[in-house]
C-alpha positions in Angstrom: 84.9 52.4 29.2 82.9 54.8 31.5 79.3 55.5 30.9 79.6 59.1 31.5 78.0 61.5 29.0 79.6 63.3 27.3 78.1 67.2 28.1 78.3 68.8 24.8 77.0 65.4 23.3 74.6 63.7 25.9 73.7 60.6 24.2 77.8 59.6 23.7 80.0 58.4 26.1 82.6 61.2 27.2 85.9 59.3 26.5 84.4 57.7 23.4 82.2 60.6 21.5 82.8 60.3 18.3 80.8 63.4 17.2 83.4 65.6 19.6 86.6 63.9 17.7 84.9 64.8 14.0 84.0 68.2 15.5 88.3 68.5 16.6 89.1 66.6 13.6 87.2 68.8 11.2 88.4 72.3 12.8 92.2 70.7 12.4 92.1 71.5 16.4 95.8 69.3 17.1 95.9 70.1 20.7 92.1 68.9 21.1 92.2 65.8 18.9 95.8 64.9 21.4 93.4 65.8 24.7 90.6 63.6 23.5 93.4 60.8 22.4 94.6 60.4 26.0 91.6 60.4 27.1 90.2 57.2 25.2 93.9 55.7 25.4 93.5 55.9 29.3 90.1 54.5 29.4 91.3 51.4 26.8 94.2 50.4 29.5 91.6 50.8 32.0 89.3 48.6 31.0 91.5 46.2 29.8 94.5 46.1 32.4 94.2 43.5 35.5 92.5 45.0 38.3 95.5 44.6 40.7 97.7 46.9 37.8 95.1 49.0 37.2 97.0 51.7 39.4 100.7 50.6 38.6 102.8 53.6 38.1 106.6 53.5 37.0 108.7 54.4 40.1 112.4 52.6 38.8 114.8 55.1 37.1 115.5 52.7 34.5 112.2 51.9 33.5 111.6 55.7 33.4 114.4 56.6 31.0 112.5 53.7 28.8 109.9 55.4 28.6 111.4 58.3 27.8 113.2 56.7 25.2 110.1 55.3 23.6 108.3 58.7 23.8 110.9 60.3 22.0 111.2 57.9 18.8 108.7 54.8 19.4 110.1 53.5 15.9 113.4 53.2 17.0 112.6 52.4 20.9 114.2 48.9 22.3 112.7 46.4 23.8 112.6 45.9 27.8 113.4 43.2 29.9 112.7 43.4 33.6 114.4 40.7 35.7 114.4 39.5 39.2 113.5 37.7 41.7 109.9 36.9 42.8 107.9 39.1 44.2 110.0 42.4 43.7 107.5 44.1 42.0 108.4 43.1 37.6 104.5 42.8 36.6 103.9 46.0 38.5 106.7 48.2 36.5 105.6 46.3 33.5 102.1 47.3 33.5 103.6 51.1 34.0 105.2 51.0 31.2 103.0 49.6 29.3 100.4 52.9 30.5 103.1 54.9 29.4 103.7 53.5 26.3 100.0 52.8 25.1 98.9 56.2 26.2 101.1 58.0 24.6 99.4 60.3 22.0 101.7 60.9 18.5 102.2 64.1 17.2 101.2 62.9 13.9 98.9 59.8 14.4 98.1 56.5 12.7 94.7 56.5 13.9 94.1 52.6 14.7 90.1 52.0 15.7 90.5 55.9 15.4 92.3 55.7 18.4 95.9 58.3 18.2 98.1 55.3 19.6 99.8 52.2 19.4 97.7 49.0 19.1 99.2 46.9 22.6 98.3 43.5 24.1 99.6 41.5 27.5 99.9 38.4 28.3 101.0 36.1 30.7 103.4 33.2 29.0 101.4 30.2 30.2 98.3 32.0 28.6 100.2 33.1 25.6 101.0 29.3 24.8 98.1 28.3 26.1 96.1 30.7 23.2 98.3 29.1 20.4 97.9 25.6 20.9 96.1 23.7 18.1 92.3 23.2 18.4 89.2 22.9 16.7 87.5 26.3 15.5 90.1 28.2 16.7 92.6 30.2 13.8 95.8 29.9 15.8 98.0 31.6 13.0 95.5 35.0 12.9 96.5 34.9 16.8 100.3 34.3 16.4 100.3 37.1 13.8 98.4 39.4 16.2 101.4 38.7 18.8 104.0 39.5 15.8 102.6 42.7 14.4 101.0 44.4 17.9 102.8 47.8 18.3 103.2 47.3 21.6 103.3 43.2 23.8 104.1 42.7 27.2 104.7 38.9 28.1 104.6 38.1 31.7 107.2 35.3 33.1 108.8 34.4 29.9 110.8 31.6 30.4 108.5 30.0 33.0 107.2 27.2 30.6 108.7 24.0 30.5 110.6 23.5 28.0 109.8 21.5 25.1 109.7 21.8 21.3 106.2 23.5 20.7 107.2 26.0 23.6 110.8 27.3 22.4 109.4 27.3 18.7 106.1 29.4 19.4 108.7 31.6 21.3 111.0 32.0 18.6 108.6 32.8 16.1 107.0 35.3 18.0 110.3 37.1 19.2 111.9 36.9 16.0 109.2 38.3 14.0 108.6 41.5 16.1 113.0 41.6 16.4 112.6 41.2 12.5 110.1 44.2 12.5 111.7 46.0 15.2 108.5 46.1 16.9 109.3 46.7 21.1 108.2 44.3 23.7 108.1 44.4 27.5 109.0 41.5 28.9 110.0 40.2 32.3 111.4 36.9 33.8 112.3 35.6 37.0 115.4 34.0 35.6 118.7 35.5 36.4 119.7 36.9 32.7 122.6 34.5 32.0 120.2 31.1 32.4 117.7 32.5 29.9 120.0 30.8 26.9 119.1 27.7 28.8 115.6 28.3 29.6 114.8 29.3 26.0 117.1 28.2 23.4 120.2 30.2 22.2 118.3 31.7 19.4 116.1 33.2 21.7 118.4 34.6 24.3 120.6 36.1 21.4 117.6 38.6 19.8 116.8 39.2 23.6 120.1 40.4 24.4 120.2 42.4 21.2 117.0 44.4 21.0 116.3 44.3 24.7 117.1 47.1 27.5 118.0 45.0 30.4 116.5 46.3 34.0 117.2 43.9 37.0 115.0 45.1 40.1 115.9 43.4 43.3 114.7 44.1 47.2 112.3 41.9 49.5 109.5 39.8 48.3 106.8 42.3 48.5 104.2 39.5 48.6 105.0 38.3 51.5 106.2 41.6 53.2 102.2 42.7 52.7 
């Protein structure tokens, strides 16, 4: 979050002054209160994005009419799964997206942390697993539930665990409760799409290729091409 004042309220922050959004709020001022929304939804994906995504910005067609298609009816919006190969640039159109989406002000909002927007997290999937393996003093069902009921969860590399028991069941829970819910994800994988039913259990592949919006990006290894 910047530390700039705000001017017509020195002592608060100028994406974050509350006394501005009760000032908007209590004059019913709708085109305000959606200018001060972006605003603090912009800084929230700015502090909390990776550095390296911080400036990722959707360029694929397909991943721009998924946007679109969440913007007009987020409730009804599916989910997306970008595949490829390494290094064609997945994690970069994922994080656009996920800008998109998570910035995107509703005309009539659920004010979450009164924030006009949906609640979002990413992950990577070794970090995902990683957060909901059993250990002392940690409530690893409040953290699976936070996965499930997120508006918005982007999952990085799904399908690059290695297979085993805990990892295909943490991934079906997870999947099927937001597919349940018919809460969108972003996901993307560097498995061609017809070895994900191996990689991840036929369950799994089957809500994927249900509720998912499929976008393959190929080209060079950018990576290495840097």
């Amino acid at each position: 979050m910047t530390d700039t004042q705000c001017p017509t309220h020195p002592r608060q922050p100028a994406v974050a002054c509350q006394e501005c959004f009760d000032e908007l709020l209590e004059a019913r001022d709708a085109a305000g209160l959606r200018m001060w929304g972006a605003a603090r939804l912009a800084a929230d994906c700015d502090d909390r994005f990776p550095r390296r995504f911080a400036a990722a910005a959707v360029d694929h067609p397909d991943v721009k009419d998924w946007v679109e298609t969440w913007r007009a009816d987020p409730e009804a919006a599916p989910s997306l799964l970008l595949a490829g190969a390494v290094g064609v640039g997945k994690t970069w159109q994922a994080y656009a997206a996920l800008r998109e989406a998570a910035t995107t002000v509703r005309q009539h909002p659920r004010f979450i942390n009164r924030v006009p927007g949906p609640s979002w997290e990413a992950v990577t999937s070794a970090d995902l697993y990683a957060s909901l393996r059993p250990r002392t003093g940690v409530d690893t069902e409040a953290v699976m539930e936070t996965y499930r009921r997120v508006d918005m969860l982007l999952v990085d590399d799904l399908g690059a665990a290695k297979n085993s028991e805990f990892v295909e069941e943490t991934t079906y829970r997870i999947l099927s409760g937001r597919y349940d819910d018919m809460r969108p994800s972003i996901f993307t994988t560097n498995l061609p799409p017809a070895e994900l039913k191996h990689a991840l259990g036929d369950r799994i592949a089957s809500r994927l290729a249900e509720s998912c919006r499929l976008v393959v990006l190929d080209g060079p290894d950018r990576r290495r091409a840097k």
